[in-house]
Each structure stands twice: as structure tokens, then as C-alpha cells.
N, C-alpha and C positions, 0 to 999 in steps of 0.2 A: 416724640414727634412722629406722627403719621408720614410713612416713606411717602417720598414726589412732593413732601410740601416744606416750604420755607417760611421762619417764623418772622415778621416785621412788626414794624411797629406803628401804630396809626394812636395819637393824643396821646402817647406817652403806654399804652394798653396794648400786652402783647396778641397776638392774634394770628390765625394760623392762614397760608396763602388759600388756601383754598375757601375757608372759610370766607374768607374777604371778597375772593370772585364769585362766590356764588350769591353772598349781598350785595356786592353791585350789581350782577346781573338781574336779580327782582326788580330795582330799578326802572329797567328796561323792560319788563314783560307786558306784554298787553293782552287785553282780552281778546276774546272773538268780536265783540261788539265794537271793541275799540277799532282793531284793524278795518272789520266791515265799513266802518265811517268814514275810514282814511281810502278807501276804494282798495283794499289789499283781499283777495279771494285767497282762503289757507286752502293748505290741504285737509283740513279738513269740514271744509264747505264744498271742495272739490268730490271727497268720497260723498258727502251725503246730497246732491246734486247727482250723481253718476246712481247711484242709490234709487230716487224718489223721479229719476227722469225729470231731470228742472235742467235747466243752462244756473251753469255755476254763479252769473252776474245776479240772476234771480234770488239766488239763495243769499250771497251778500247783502242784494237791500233788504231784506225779511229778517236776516239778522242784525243789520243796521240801525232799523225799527224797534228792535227787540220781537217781535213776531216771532222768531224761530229763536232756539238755545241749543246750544252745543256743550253738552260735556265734556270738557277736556281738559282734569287734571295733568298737569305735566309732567308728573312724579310715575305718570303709570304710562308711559308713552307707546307700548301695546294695547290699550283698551282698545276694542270695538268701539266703531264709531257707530252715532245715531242720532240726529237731529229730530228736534221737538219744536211742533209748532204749525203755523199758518200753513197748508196747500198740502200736509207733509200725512205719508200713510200715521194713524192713530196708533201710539206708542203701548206698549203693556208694560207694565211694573211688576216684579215680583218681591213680598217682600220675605224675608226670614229671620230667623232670632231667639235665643235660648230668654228663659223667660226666670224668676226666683224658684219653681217648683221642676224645672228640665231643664239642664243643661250638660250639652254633649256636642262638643266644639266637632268632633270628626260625623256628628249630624248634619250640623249647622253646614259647614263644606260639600256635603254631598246634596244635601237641598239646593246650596247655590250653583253645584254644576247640574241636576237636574232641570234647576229654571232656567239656567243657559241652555242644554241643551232640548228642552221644550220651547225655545223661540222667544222667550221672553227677551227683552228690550234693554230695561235695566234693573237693577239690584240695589234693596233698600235691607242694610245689614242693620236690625233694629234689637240686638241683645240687650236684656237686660237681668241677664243672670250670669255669674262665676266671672271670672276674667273678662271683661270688655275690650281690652285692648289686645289679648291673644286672639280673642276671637274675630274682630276685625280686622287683624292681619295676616289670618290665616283664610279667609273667606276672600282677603282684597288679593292674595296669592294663589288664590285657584282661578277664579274665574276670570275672564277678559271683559266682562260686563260692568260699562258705565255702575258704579257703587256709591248708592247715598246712604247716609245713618240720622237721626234725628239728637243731636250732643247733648240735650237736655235729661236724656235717659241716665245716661254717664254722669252726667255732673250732679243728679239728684239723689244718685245710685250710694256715687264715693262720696258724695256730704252725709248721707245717715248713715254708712259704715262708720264714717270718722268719728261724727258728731252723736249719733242714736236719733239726730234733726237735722231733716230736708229743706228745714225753713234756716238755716243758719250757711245755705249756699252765700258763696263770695264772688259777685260776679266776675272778679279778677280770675277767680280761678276755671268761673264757666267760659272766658275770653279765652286764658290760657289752652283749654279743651278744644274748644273751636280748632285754634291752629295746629294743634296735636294731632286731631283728626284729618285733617287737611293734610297736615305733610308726609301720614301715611298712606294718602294717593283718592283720597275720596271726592268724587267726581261733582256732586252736591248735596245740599246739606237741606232738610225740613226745619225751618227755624220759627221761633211761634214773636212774630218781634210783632204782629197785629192784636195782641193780647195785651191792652192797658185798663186803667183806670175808670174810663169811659164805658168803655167797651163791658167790664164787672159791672158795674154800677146798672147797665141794660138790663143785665141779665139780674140783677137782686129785685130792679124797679118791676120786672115783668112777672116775677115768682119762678121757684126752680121748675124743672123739665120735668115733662112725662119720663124721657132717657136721661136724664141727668146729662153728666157731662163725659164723653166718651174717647176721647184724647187723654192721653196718659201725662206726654208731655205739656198738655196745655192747662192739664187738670194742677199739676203740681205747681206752676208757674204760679195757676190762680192765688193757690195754697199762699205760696213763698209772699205774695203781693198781700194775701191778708193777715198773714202773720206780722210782716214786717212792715207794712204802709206804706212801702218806697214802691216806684215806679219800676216796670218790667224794664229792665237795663237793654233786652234785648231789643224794645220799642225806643229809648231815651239818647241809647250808643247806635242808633244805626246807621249812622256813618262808618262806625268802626265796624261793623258788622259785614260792611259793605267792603271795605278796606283788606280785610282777612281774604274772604271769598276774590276779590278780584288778583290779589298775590297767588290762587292756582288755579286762577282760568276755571272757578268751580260753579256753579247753576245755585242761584239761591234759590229755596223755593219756599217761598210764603206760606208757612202749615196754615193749618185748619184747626184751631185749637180749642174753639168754641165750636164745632159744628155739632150738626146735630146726632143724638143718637138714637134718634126716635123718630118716625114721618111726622106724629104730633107737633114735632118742635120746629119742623124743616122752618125757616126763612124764619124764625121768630128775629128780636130787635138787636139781640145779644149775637146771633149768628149774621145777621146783616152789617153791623156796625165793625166785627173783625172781616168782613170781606169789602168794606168802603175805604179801612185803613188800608190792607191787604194792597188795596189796587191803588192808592195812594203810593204807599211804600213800591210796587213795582214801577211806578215813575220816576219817581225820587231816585232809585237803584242802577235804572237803565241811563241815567243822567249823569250818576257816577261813574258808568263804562263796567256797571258789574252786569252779567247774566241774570232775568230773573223769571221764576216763573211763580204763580199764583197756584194755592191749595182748594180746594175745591171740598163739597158735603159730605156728608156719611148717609144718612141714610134722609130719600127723598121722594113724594109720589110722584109716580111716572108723569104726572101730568104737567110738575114743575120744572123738568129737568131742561128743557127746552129755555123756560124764565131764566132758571139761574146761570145757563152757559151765555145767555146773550149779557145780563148786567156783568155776569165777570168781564166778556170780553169789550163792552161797552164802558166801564170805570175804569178800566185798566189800558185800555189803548191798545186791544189786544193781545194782551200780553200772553202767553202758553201758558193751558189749565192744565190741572194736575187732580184728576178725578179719584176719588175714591170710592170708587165703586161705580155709583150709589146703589146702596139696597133698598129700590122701592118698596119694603115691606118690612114689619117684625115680626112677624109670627112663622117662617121659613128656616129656622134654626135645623142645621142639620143638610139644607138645600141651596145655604143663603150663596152659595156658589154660583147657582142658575138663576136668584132672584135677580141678582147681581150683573150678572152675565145680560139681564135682558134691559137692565137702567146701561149697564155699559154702551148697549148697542144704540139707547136713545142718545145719551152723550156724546157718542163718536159721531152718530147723525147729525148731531147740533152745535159741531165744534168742538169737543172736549180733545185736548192733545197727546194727553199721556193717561192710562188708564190703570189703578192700583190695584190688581187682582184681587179678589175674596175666596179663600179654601173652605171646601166643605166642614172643616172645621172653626169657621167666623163662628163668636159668640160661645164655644162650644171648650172647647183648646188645643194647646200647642199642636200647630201643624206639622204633620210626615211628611217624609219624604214623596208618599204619593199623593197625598193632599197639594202639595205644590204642583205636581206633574198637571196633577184634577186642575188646578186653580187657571195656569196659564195655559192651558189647554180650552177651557170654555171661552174665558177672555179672549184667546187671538180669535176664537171663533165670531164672540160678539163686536170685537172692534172690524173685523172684514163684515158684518154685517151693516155697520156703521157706515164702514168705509164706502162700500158700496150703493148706497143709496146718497152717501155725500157725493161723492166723485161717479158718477155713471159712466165717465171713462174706464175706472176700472174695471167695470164688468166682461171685457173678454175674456177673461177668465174662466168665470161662471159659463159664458159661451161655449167655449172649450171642453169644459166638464160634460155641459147636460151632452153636447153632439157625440161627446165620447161614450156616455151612459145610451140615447139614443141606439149609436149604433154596436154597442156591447164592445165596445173594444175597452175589455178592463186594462192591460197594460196603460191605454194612454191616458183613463181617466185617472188610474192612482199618481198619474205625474202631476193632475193638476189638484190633488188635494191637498187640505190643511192636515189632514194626516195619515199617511200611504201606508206606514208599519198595523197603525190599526186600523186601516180597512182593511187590509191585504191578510191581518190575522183572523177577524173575523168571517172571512169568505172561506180561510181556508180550512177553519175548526167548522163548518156548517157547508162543507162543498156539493154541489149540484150534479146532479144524475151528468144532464148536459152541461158542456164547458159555456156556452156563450150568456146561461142563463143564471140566477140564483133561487136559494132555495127560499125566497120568501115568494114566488107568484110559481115555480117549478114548469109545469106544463101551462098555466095560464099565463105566461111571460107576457107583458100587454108590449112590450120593446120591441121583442119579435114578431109576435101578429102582426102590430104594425107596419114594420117596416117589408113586411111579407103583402100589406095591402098596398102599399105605397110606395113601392120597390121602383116602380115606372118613372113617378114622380120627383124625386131625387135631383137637385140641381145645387151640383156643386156641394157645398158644405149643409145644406139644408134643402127642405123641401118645396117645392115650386109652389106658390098662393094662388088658388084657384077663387076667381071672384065670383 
């Protein structure tokens, strides 16, 4: 018997005390959503309010709504906090994960403190190679960052180890998985419960993709559905689905399981009818007092990205989108970092909440260490480009900047940048005859001439407007 507990008896079945308060206390837990309803502000609507400059009431009805989501398994009760959603700066995602031809768990850890410490948001531990379960509790042990995983990797992974067939999964044991992952502290989970019978039957009636299908875990589910005829359990059980996630306060998120993998395929019938269920199911969920958020395209031309963020947030009741990417292109292999970077910036322009990083190595393989650094580093770049042109408030910032760069005072402009170690490196491997200048204009400094013609005119933090 475990010292400080006392053994009773409940229906005749011995059980240990602890174990017992800690089931009746589930009982008792609520969500974020639940409390926001009941008019209770946590603390932790309190930090991300204090965070995003909102009054804390504000962020309750948004959460209330379902509008915003909060991560917050309670098994990890140090995670950083980070609210996702309506009014709120645009979120970046990083994801990492050993794959069947690499895997190297003390990688895997340094990639997720690297995207920690490059500003990323949150962390989507998506292994599927060697040990999964060391490796997700060694990744959810380092980092402080909100951690989601996609369970279907696992569960498709350990049925052809067992079986030699993926198709002979037990959904009992993909349920069991679920809550396995969950009580080692994962904050939300990508679950593909939009991927039925309907939704296949689109996509056979349409013909296959230029991209085929580009989800791994949606691809398999497909697989399981047509080997065995029965109904995606994760679409059939979603109540129970719902059930799991709301016992640790964790963020479902609607994958993307059909999306495209090609701009040819973007918005075909097959990709529309998992995003009609998608935004169904985030009703249904928010109704049950679970957290949810919607999964969002792969690859999409810049000129739709605008369409698809309004029908998600129009079918869904605005629920929080969960972007991946989008790569407006295929032909960028090798770049798809930047192609990506620049659909990010449309999305965050147009409502997207949460943004899924793309590494120079999309399409290519397994990402490094500094391919992650690469990945969350364009992305926070393109979500403040986003951000920026959403909210116009934010731009004193930008203010800040150019007045700093105007008047050469480098010290105050590297305060206001997205990032001060490599500007501050690059100036100082390329340093300038003159201190106040650099060596891309040297003697033809147009900062200085300037401010040498306009020296007079100067008022206050800018220059006086002669009409």
C-alpha cells in the first residue's frame, strides 16, 4: 500500500484512498467553457486578458461562445499560458516528431526547446517512430509549452507492430489511447472524428487528387473505413470523444484529414464536406462544455485563403481556426517555408487563429533542429504581418521601429524587433566605417542625409507636414 493512503471499500472492491479522491474530484472539474458560462473569470483568462490587453470579462464571454480556447491540461499546471481565438494576437504552432527512418528522442527534446525558445506558441509532439510514449514524455518534461499530439499515429503505429494490420485497429483500444495521452499532461489533441462515410464516398464520386491525400492520420482512418466497412468510430463515438477531452480541460481540434494536398484539389467536395461536418461537430462540442477548435487546408491559392477562413468561421459559429500553413503553391519544395509564410500572412489577415509552421524541409524530410528555428521564425514573422494589417492598433510598434531606424539609434530599434540576436549579429560581422550608419548605403546613408536636410523640421517624435 502506497504510504499516506488508506485502503476502503466502495461495492464490496478494495480501492485505495487516494485513488478514490482523485475520481471523485473528475466529477467536479470543469472546463474553461463551462466556468466562462457560469460568469467565473480563471486565472487563467486572467493571464491571457493581461497578455492580449483585453479586460478579463471580455475574454470570459469569447470563451463563453467558444470564440477563444484555452489550453489547459491540468496534469501540467506549469504550462504557459496562451489563448486562441477571436480579437487575440495570431497563434504559431510548431510541430516535431521522429518519424520510422529517424528517430532520436534527445532530438526530438532539443527541437521542442528550440521552438520554445524561438517564440512559438504551442507544440504538436507528432512521433511516429521508436518508442511513442518515451517520447512524448520526455518532450511534455522539457518544455512549458501548451503540447498536442495527433493519437491516431499511436494507435495505427501499435496495431501493425502487433497485428502486421493497421486495418484490424480496436477502437476500444484507440479510446483507451486517447485517455493515455491525455493523462500524460497533453493540452489538445488533432482528432480526424470529420472523416465518415459521406465525406469517402465525395471524394471516390469526384476521382482521386492531383495530391492524393496528404494527412497521414486521415489517410489511415480512410484505409481502416475501407477495409472494414464500419463507420470512423471517432465520427460515431463523439460524444465520448468529447467526454475524454473535457475530463482534462484539453482543446479538441477538429483535424483536417481530407485536406488538400495539392492547390489543384483546394476546396474540391471531399475537402468541403469534412469541413461542413468539422463545423457541425465544433457545435455539438461547445454544447457539450468541451473546448473546440476547427483544422484548417494544406495547400491553397492565395486567392482562396480569404473564402475558406470566412465559411470556417461562418459554419462554425466562429469557432478558432487552426491553419496549416497554407502552402499557396507546389512547385517551392525546398522554400515551402516562405511560400507558406506568405499564405500564413493572408490567413492571419483574414481571421486564421493558430498558425501550423512549415520547415524548409516540408515535402522534403525530417526536420533539424534548425529547420525548426527556420520554420517559427518566418511564421511569427508572417503572423505580425497578419496581425498587423488585422488590428491597426497594433502598429506602434512598427512606429517605434522605423522612428528608431530614421533616427539611427540602433540600441532602440533592436528592442523593438522580432529578432535583436540576429540583427545585432549581422551588423556586427559586416560593421560600418561610421557607428551611426550601415554598410549597405556606407557614405550614401539616405537616414542621415536626411535627417541632416530636415534637422530643422523635427517636431517631437516625427517630422513637421509641410502642406
Amino acid at each position: 500500500m502506497a504510504k499516506g493512503s488508506e485502503e476502503i471499500f466502495i461495492s464490496s472492491e478494495p480501492f485505495f484512498f487516494d485513488e478514490f479522491i482523485r475520481q471523485a474530484l473528475e466529477c467536479f472539474i470543469k472546463t474553461q467553457i463551462e466556468l466562462a458560462r457560469e460568469g467565473v473569470i480563471t486565472g487563467q483568462m486572467e493571464k491571457v486578458a493581461v497578455d492580449e490587453e483585453y479586460s478579463p470579462e471580455v475574454i470570459r464571454q469569447r470563451v463563453a461562445k467558444g470564440e477563444i480556447v484555452i489550453p489547459n491540461n491540468p496534469n501540467r499546471p506549469d504550462q504557459i499560458v496562451r489563448g486562441i481565438g477571436t480579437g487575440l494576437s495570431t497563434k504559431v504552432n510548431a510541430s516535431i516528431g521522429t518519424s520510422s527512418d529517424i528517430c532520436n528522442i534527445d532530438e526530438e527534446v532539443r527541437k521542442a526547446l528550440a521552438a520554445e525558445e524561438e517564440g512559438a506558441d504551442t507544440l504538436m509532439e507528432l512521433s511516429a517512430g521508436g518508442n511513442l510514449d518515451r517520447v512524448r514524455r520526455e518532450v511534455l518534461a522539457a518544455t512549458r509549452l501548451p503540447v498536442g499530439n495527433v493519437p491516431l499515429y499511436q494507435a495505427f503505429k501499435e496495431t501493425a507492430r502487433r497485428f502486421k494490420d493497421p486495418s484490424r485497429l480496436d477502437p476500444e483500444y484507440l479510446f483507451d489511447l486517447i485517455e493515455q495521452q491525455l493523462s500524460d499532461g497533453l493540452s489538445f489533441m488533432a482528432i480526424h472524428c470529420g472523416i465518415n462515410q459521406y465525406t469517402i464516398e465525395r471524394l471516390r464520386k469526384q476521382g482521386y487528387r492531383y495530391g492524393g491525400l496528404a494527412s497521414k492520420g486521415g489517410t489511415f482512418m480512410v484505409a481502416w473505413m475501407d477495409a472494414t466497412g464500419k463507420e470512423n468510430p471517432l465520427y460515431e463515438q463523439f460524444d465520448r470523444v468529447c467526454g475524454l477531452m473535457k475530463k482534462y480541460d484539453a482543446v479538441l481540434s477538429l483535424g483536417n484529414g481530407i485536406r488538400a494536398g495539392a492547390i489543384h484539389d483546394s476546396h474540391d467536395r471531399a475537402q468541403m464536406a469534412e469541413m461542413i461536418i468539422n463545423c457541425e461537430l465544433a457545435e455539438l462540442g461547445r454544447e457539450m462544455g468541451c473546448q473546440m477548435m476547427v483544422e484548417g487546408p494544406g495547400h491553397v491559392p492565395l486567392d482562396e485563403i480569404e473564402g475558406n477562413i470566412m465559411l470556417e468561421k461562418r459554419m462554425s459559429g466562429n469557432a478558432p481556426y487552426y491553419v496549416l500553413g497554407p502552402i499557396p503553391l507546389d512547385t517551392g519544395a525546398g522554400y515551402d517555408h516562405v511560400g507558406a509564410a506568405i499564405g500564413a500572412a493572408h490567413s492571419a489577415r483574414y481571421g486564421a487563429d493558430l498558425i501550423c509552421y512549415i520547415t524548409p524541409a516540408e515535402h522534403l524530410a525530417l526536420p533539424t533542429e534548425a529547420d525548426v528555428r527556420e520554420g517559427v521564425r518566418v511564421t511569427r514573422l508572417a503572423v505580425r504581418i497578419g496581425d498587423i494589417a488585422k488590428y491597426p492598433e497594433k502598429r506602434e510598434r512598427e512606429k517605434r521601429a522605423g522612428l528608431a531606424r530614421r533616427d539611427m539609434r540602433w540600441n532602440d530599434l533592436e528592442k523593438e524587433l522580432l529578432f535583436p540576436e540576429i540583427a545585432r549579429k549581422k551588423r556586427a560581422e559586416r560593421a560600418p566605417q561610421e557607428e551611426q550608419t550601415c554598410t549597405m548605403c556606407g557614405d550614401f546613408c539616405a537616414m542621415k542625409k536626411g535627417m541632416e536636410v530636415f534637422k530643422d523640421d523635427i517636431r517631437g517624435d516625427k517630422i513637421s507636414r509641410v502642406d
